[in-house]
N, C-alpha and C positions, 0 to 999 in steps of 0.2 A: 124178187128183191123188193123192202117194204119202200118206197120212197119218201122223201121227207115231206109233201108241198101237195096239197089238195090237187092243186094244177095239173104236176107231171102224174100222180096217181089216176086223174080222170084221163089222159091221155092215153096213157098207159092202158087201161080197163078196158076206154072205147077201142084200141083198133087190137089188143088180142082176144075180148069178144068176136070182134067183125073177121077176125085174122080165124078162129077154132071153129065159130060155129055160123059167122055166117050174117050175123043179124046186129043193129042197134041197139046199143043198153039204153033205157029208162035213165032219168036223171038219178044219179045216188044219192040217198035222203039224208045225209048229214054234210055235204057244202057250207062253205062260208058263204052268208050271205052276198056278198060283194058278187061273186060269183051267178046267182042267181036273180041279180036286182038290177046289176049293169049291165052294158053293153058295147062291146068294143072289137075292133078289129084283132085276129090274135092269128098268131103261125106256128104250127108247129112242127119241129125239126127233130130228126131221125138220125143219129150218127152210132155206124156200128166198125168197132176198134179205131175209134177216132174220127175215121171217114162219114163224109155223108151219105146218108142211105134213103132221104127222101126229106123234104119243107115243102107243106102247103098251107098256105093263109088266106086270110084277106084282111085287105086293108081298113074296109070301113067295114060296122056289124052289119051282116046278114041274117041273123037270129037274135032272138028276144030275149035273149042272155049269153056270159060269158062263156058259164059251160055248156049249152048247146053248140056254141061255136068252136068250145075246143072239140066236143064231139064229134062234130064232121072233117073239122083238119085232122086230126089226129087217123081218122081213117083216111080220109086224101092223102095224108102225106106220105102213110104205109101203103097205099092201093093203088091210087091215081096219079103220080106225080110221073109224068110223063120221059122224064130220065133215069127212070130205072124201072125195075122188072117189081111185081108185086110182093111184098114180104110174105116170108114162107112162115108157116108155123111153127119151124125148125130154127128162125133166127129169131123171133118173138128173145127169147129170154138173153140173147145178144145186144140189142137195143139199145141207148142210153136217148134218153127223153129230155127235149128241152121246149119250154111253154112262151112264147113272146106276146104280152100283151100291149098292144098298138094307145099309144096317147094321140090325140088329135092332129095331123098335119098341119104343117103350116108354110108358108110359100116365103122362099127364100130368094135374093138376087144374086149371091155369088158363093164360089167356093169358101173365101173366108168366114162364112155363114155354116159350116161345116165341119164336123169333128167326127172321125169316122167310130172311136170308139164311145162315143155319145151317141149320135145321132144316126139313124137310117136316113135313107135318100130315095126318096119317088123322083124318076124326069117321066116327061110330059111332052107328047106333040100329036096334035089331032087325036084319035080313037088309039094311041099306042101308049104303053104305060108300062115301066119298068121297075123295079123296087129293091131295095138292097138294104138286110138287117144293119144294125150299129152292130162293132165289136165282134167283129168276123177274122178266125185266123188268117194272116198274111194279106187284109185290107187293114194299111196303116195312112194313106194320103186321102184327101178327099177327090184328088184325081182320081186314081185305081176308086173310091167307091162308083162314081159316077161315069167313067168311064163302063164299067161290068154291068152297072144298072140301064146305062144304052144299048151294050151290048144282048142283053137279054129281051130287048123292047126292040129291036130291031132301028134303031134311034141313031143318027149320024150324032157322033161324038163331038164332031168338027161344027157341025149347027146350031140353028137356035131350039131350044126345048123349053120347058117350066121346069123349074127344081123346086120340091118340097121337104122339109126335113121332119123328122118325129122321133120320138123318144121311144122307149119302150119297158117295162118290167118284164125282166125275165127270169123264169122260176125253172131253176137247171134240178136232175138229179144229182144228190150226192155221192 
């Protein structure tokens, strides 16, 4: 299936390469520049008949451009993602592809600093860190975001943490 968006097309590429035969694709030579000149945190999420089937990101750039970094989430999120089992070659064409590219954090003091369909949510305490996209089915308060982004960080909900919010583009398939 052709996709609309350079984004979910390189996502896509990268992990049913890695998913058939095994190996890392080469950057593909016709990218938007944007793609190849910036640098940004980015995640990429797996949802197969609605459900999710694998998200792994990071938050800040790790590589020296966008699409090297989708190139590695994109397989993390099919291979590695440690709440599910590794995508089979059989569900590849099941797949629906979605690209989140991370704009800058920025450190907030309170929930009304918070919109859950805008905004993701990092909390923060010591060496633990939790993260939770914007605009996620069935996260409508910025309680329930923060609340699930403690829980995933191992983070007392009822304590003190840092909260930081961020924005994102995200390039869904059609």
């Amino acid at each position: 299936k052709m996709t609309d968006n350079p984004y979910t097309r390189l996502a896509r590429k990268s992990l049913e390469t890695y998913a058939i035969e095994g190996k890392k694709i080469d950057l593909p030579p016709d990218l938007p520049e944007e793609m190849l000149k910036q640098r940004a945190g980015v995640f990429v999420s797996l949802k197969k008949g609605g459900q999710l089937r694998g998200c792994i990101g990071t938050v800040a750039p790790t590589r020296d451009c966008i699409a090297r970094e989708i190139i590695e989430n994109a397989i993390s999120a099919g291979c590695r993602d440690p709440r599910f089992y590794p995508v089979s070659e059989k569900e590849l064409k099941d797949l629906e592809y979605s690209v989140d590219v991370l704009k800058e954090p920025e450190p907030i003091r309170s929930l009304e600093e918070l919109d859950p369909q805008r905004y993701g949510v990092i909390v923060k305490k010591g060496y633990r860190s939790g993260l939770l996209l914007p605009n996620l089915d069935g996260i409508d308060t910025p309680q329930q975001q923060v609340y699930i982004a403690c829980q995933k960080a191992g983070i007392d909900p009822g304590g003190d943490f840092e909260m930081l919010r961020f924005e994102v583009i995200r390039y869904k398939e059609k």
